[in-house]
N, C-alpha and C positions, 0 to 999 in steps of 0.2 A: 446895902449902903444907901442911906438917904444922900440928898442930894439938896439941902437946903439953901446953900448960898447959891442965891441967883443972881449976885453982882461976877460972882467968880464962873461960875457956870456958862452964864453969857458970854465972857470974855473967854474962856476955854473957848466953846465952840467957835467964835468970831475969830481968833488966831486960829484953828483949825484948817477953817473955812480961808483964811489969806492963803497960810502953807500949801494947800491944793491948789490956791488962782495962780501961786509960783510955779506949782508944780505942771502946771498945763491942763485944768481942769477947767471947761469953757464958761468963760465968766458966765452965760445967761446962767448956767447949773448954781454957782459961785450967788449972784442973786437970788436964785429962791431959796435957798438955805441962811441968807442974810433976811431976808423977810420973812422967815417962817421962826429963825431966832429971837425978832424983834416982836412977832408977833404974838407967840408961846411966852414970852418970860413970864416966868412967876410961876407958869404949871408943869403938869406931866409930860404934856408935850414936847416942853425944852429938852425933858432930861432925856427923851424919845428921840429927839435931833441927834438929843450927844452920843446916843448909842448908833446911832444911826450913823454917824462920823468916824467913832470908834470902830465900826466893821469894816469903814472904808479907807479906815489909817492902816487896821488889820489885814484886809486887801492889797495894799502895797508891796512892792518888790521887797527885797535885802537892804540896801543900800535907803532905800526914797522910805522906807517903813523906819529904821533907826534913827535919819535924820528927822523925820516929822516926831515920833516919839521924843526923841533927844530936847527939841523945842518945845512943845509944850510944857512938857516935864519939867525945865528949865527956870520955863516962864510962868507956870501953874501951882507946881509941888506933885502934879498928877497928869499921867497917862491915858492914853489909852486902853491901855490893858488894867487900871480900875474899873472901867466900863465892861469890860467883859469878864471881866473876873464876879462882879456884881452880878453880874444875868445868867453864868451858869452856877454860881451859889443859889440862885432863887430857883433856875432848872431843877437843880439835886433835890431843894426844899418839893418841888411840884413833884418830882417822881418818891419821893418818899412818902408823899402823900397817897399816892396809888392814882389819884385823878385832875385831871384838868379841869377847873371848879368855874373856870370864867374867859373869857373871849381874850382877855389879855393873856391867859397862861396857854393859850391855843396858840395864841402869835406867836410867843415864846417856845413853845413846841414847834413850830413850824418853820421859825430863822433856826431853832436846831438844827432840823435833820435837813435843813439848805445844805451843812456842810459837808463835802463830803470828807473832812479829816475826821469825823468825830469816832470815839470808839464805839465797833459792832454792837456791844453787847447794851450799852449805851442807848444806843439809836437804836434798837428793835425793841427795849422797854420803851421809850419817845412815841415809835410808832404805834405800838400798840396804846398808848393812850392816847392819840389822834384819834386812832379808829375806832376806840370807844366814845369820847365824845361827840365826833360827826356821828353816830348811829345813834346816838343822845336826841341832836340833835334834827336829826330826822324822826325820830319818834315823835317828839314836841311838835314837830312841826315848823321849826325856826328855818 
């Protein structure tokens, strides 16, 4: 999923970011994600925030996870769970590939197997392509 509109995108994540200061997330937190919004608009970074927000909508209880969903989605047309639905469609694309081609598809490797819900079989194809590209990597020398 591209993520083009950066009038909407900004405003998703800026209502995100309130719905957490409600929620009792301590404003100094609430400020660097308000400055790091304003400061990324327009690049890859924002949409990086928003996944970044999306893990920690994802993170939420029962109750405090459907209500913040329920709001944006309201207010947006999109969730949360467009963002992660988006990052493990590109996961699937990277293990179908057999290889981790670049530092970005490494990060994305590596907030994978963060989780521990993910499926076994899943996550040990995951690993093993970590472990080939760090050994890539030390080859090269990087």
């Amino acid at each position: 999923m591209k993520w083009t509109d950066n009038v909407a995108l900004e405003q998703w994540c800026l209502d995100v970011i309130a719905c957490f200061a409600e929620g009792g997330m301590p404003e100094s937190v609430c400020r660097l994600f308000r400055k790091a919004v304003l400061r990324f608009y327009g690049t890859q970074k924002l949409v990086d925030i928003a996944l970044e927000l999306a893990d920690l909508m994802d993170g939420l209880s029962g109750e405090g996870r459907r209500q913040a969903q329920s709001m944006v989605y309201n207010s947006h047309g999109f969730g949360f769970e467009e963002f992660l639905a988006a990052r493990r469609g590109k996961l699937l694309g990277v293990i179908k590939c057999g290889k981790l081609r670049n530092e970005s598809e490494y990060r994305l490797a590596l907030n994978f197997t963060s989780n521990v819900d993910n499926d076994i079989g899943v996550a040990a194809e995951v690993d093993a392509l970590i472990a080939a590209y760090e050994a890539a990597a030390v080859r090269s020398g990087d």
